[in-house]
C-alpha positions as CSV (number, residue, x, y, z in Angstrom):
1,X,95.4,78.5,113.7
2,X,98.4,77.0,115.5
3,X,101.2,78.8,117.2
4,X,103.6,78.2,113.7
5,X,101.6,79.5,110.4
6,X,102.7,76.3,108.3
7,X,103.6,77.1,104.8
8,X,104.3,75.6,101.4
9,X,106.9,77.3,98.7
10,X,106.1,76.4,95.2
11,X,108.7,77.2,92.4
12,X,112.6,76.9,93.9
13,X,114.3,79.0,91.4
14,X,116.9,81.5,92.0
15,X,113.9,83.9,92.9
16,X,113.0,81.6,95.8
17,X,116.4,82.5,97.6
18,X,114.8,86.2,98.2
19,X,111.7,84.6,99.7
20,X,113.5,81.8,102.1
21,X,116.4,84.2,103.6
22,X,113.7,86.9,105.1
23,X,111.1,83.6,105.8
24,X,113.9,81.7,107.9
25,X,114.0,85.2,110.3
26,X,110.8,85.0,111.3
27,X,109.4,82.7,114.7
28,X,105.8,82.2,113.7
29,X,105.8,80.7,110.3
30,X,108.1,77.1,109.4
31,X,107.9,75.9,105.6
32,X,106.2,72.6,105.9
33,X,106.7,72.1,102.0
34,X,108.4,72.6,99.0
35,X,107.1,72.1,95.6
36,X,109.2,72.5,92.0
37,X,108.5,71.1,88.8
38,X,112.4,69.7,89.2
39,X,111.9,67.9,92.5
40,X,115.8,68.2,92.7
41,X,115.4,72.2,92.7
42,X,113.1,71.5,95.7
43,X,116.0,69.3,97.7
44,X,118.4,71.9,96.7
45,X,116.6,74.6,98.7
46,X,116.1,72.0,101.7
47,X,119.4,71.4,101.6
48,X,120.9,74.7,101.3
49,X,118.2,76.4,104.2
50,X,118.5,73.6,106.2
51,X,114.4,73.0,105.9
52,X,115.0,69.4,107.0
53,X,111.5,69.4,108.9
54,X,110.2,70.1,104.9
55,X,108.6,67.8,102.8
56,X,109.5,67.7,98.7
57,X,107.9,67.3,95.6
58,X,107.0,68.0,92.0
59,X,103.2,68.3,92.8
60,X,101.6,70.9,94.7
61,X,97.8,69.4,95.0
62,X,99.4,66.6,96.6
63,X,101.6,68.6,99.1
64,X,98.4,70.7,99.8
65,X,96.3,67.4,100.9
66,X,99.3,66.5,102.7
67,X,100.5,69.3,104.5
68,X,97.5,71.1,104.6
69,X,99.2,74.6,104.7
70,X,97.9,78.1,106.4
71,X,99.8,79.5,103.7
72,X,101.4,79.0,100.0
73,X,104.0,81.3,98.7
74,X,104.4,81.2,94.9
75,X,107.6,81.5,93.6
76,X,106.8,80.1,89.9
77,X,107.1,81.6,86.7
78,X,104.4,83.6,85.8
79,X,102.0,81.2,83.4
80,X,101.8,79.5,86.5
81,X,100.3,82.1,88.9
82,X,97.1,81.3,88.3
83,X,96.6,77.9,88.3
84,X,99.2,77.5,91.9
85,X,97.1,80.3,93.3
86,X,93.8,78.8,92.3
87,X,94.3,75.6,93.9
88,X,95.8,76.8,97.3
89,X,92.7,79.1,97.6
90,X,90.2,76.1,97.4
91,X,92.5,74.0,99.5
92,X,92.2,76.9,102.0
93,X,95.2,78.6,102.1
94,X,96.2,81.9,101.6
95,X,98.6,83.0,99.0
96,X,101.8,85.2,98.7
97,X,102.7,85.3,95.0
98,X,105.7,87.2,92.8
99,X,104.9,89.4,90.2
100,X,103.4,89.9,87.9
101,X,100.2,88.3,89.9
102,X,98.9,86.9,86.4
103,X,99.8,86.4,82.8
104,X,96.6,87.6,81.8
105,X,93.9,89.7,82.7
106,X,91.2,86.8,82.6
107,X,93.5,84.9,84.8
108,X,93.8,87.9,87.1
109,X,90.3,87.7,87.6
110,X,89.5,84.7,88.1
111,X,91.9,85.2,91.3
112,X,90.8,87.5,92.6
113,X,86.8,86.2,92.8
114,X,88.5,83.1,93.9
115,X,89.8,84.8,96.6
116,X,86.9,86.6,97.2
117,X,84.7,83.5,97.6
118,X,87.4,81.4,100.1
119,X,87.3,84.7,102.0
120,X,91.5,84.5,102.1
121,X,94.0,86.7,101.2
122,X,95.7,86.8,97.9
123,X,98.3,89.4,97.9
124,X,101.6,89.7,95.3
125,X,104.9,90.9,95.8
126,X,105.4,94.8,94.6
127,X,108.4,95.1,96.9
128,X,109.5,98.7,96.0
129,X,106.7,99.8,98.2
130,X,108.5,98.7,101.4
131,X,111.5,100.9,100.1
132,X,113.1,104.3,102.2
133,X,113.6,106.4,99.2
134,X,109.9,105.7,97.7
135,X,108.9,105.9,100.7
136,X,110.1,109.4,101.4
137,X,109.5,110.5,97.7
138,X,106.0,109.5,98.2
139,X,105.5,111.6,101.2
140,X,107.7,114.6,99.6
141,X,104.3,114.5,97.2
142,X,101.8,113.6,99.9
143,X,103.4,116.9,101.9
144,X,102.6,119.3,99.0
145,X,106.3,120.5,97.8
146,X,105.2,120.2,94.2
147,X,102.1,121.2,94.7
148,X,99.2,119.4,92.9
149,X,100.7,116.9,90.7
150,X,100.5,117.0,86.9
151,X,102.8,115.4,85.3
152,X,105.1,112.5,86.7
153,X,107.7,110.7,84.8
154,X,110.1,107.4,85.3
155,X,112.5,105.9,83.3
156,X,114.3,103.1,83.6
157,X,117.5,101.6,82.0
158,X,119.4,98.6,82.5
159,X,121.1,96.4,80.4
160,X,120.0,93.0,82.6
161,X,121.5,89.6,81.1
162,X,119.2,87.2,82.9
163,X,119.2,84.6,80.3
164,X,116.5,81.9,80.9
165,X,112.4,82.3,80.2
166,X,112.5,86.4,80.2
167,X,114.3,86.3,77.1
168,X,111.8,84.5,74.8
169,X,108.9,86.5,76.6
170,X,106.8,88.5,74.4
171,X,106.5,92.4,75.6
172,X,109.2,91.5,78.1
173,X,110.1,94.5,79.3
174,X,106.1,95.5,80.0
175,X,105.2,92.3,81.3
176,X,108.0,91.0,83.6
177,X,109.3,94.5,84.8
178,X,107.5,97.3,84.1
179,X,104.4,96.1,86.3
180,X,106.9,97.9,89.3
181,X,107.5,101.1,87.6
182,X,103.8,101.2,86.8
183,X,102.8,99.7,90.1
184,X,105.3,102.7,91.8
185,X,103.2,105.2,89.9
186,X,100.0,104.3,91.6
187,X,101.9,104.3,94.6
188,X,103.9,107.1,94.1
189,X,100.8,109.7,93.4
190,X,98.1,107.9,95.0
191,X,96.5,108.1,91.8
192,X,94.9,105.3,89.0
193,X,94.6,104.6,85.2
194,X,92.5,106.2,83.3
195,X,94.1,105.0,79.6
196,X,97.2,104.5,78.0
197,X,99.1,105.0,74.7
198,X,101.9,103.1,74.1
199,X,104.9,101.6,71.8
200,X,107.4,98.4,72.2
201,X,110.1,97.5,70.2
202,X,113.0,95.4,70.1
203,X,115.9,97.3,69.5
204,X,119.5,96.9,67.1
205,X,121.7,94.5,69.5
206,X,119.0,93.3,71.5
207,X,119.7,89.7,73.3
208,X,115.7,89.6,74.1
209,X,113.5,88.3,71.4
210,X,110.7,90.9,71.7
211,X,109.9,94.1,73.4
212,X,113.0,95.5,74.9
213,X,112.3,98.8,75.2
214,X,109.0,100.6,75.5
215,X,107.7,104.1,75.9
216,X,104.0,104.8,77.3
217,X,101.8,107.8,78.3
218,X,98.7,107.0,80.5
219,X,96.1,109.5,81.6
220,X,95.5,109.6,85.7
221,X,92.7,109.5,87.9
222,X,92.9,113.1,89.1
223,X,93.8,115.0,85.9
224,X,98.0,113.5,85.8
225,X,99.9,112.5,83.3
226,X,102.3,109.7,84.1
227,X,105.0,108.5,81.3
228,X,107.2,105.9,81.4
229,X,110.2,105.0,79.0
230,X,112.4,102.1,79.8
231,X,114.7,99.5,78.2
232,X,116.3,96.0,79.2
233,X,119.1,96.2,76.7
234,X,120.6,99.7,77.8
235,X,124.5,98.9,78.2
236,X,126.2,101.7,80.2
237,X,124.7,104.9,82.4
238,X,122.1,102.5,84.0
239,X,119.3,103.8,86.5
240,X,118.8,101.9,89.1
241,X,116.1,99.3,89.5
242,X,113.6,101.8,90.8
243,X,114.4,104.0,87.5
244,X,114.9,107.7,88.3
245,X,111.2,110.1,88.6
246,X,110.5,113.8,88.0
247,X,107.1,114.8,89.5
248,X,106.0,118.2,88.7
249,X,102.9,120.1,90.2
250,X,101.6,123.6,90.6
251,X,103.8,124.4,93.0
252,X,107.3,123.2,92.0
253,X,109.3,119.7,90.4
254,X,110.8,117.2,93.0
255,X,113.2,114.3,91.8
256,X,114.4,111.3,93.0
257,X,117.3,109.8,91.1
258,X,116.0,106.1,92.6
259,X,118.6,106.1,95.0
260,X,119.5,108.4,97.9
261,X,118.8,111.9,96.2
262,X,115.3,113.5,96.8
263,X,115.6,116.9,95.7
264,X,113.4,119.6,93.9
265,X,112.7,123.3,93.2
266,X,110.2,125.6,93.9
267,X,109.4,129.3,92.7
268,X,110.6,131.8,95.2
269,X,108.6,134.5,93.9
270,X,106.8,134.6,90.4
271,X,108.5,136.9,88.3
272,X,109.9,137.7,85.0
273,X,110.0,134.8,82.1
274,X,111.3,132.1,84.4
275,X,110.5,132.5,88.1
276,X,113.6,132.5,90.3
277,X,113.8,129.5,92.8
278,X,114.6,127.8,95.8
279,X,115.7,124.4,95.9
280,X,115.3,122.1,98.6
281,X,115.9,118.3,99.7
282,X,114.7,115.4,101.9
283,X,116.3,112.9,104.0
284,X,115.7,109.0,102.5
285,X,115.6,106.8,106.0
286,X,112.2,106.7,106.9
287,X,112.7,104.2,109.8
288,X,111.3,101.4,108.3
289,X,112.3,98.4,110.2
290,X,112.5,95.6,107.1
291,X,112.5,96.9,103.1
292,X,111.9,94.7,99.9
293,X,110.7,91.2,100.3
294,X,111.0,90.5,103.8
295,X,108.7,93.7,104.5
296,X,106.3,92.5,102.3
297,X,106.1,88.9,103.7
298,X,105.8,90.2,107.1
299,X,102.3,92.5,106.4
300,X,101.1,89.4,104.7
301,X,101.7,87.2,108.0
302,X,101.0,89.7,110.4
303,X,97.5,90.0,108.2
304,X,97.0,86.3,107.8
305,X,97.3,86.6,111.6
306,X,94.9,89.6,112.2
307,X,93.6,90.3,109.8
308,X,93.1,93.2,106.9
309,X,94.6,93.2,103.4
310,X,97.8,93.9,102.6
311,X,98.5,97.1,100.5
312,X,99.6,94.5,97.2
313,X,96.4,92.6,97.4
314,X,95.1,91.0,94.5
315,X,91.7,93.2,94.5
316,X,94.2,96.4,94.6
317,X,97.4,95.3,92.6
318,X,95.0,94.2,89.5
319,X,94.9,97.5,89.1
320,X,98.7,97.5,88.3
321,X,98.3,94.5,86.4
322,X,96.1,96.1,84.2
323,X,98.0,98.8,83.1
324,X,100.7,96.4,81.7
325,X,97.9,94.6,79.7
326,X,96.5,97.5,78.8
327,X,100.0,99.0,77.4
328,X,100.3,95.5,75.7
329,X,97.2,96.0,73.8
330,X,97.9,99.5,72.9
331,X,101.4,99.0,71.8
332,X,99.9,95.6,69.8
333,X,96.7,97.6,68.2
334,X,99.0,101.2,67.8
335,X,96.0,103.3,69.6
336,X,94.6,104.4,73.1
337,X,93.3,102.1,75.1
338,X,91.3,102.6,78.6
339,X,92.5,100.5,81.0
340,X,88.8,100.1,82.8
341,X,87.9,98.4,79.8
342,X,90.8,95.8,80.2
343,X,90.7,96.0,83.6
């Protein structure tokens, strides 16, 4: 492997922009190639990052033979995933991807034995897991202040006018965002899908054409109950993008209001009809030296490198995947559906 890990972009969207600011900060990798449908999206990125040692173009299994790549990252929209990630892995490379990793769970599959059998890594961008506050909620959990978990809850509303692709999707807000709420979950209580229950609609007013808002219940591997409700057309009093959690356990509730506010309750003493209680709070700053995407890129270099799996790779974040496939079904078919069985 040569001193530089040379690497290919595919897909310069607006996305891309989150992917090429962290990239450009970091010595051991230079982007050899970039690759968009619209070859004038691809000069656009050249241009405006000053790539001028990248090559351009609307294909990407000509760039691979050309540039032969250590690695791909895959900006593209997600009908796309598969078939970008599929052809980097037999030309070799390993691949960074957005989310969602797949648009279906046959697709997801197919990756991930693909990346299996070229014995490379194929690893998707969850980038709430490189967070403080997650991070610190995650460990107010892991430390015990609630006790065992048994119920954990996230909502999420935002009134988001992206225009463009997301607002023709079916499911949209289950497929294109909820896969980070669902993906926090797992990361959030250590803990995975057992089945879920869930309902979409499309609400009064809605700019989307289908699935706005959502609400779901899914059973957890170690006895939890985690439900999620959510919109995309919420106008006014919005969470942020990380939504705002209540975890409750044996012990006590903590909440995070998915910003800078970790705080919870515990019973002082178990008394009376409802125990009296101390309340308590954590600090967010974990130390962590990058956050969101640029943390994310860097574990996948530093593994490409060293090796090891990043924490969002594919064999791991299918798991994610399939609860938002598995919600689909359920909210399509109106019953429970186990998520093994989808998975």
């Amino acid at each position: 492997m040569s001193e530089k890990l040379r690497a290919v972009l595919v897909g310069c969207g607006s996305i891309s922009k989150a992917w090429l600011t962290p990239i450009g900060q970091f010595d051991d990798v230079e982007i050899v190639g970039l690759v968009d449908v619209k070859s004038e999206n691809a000069e656009q990125a050249r241009d405006n990052f000053e790539l001028w040692q990248a090559e351009v173009g609307d294909s990407l299994p000509t760039m691979l033979a050309r540039q032969k790549p250590d690695v791909v990252f895959d900006c593209t929209v997600p009908e796309a995933h598969a078939e970008v990630t599929l052809g980097a892995l037999a030309a070799g490379a390993h691949v960074l991807g957005e989310k969602p990793m797949a648009a279906s769970m046959t697709q997801a599959r197919r990756m991930v034995a693909a990346a299996e059998q070229a014995d490379r890594i194929c690893a998707v961008i969850q980038n709430r897991r490189y967070m403080d506050n997650i991070v610190a909620f995650r460990q107010a959990i892991a430390d015990g202040l609630a006790g065992r978990l048994h119920t954990l809850t996230g909502d999420f509303y935002v009134g988001a006018h992206f225009g463009g692709f997301r607002e023709a999707m079916q499911h949209v807000l289950i497929l294109d965002m909820a896969i980070h709420t669902f993906d926090q979950a797992r990361y959030i209580s250590g803990q995975d899908p057992l089945s879920v229950y869930c309902h979409d609609w499309n609400p009064a007013g809605s700019w989307f054409r289908h699935g706005a808002s959502a609400a779901a219940i899914f059973e957890m591997s170690d006895g939890m109950v985690f439900r999620y409700q959510g919109s995309w057309c919420a106008e006014g009093m919005n969470t942020s993008w990380e939504g705002e959690w209540r975890a409750i356990g044996d012990r006590g509730t903590v909440l995070w209001d998915g910003r800078d506010r970790i705080a919870g309750e515990r019973p002082s003493r178990r008394e009376g009809l409802i125990s009296p209680v101390e309340g308590f709070s954590r600090p967010v700053d974990t130390g962590l030296t990058l956050h969101g995407h640029a943390a994310i890129i860097r574990e996948f270099l530093d593994c490409v490198r060293d090796g090891g799996r990043p924490q969002t790779d594919c064999r791991d974040n299918i798991k994610s995947l399939a609860m938002v496939h598995a919600a689909i079904e359920s909210a399509e078919s109106g019953r429970k559906v186990a998520v093994e069985a989808i998975r």
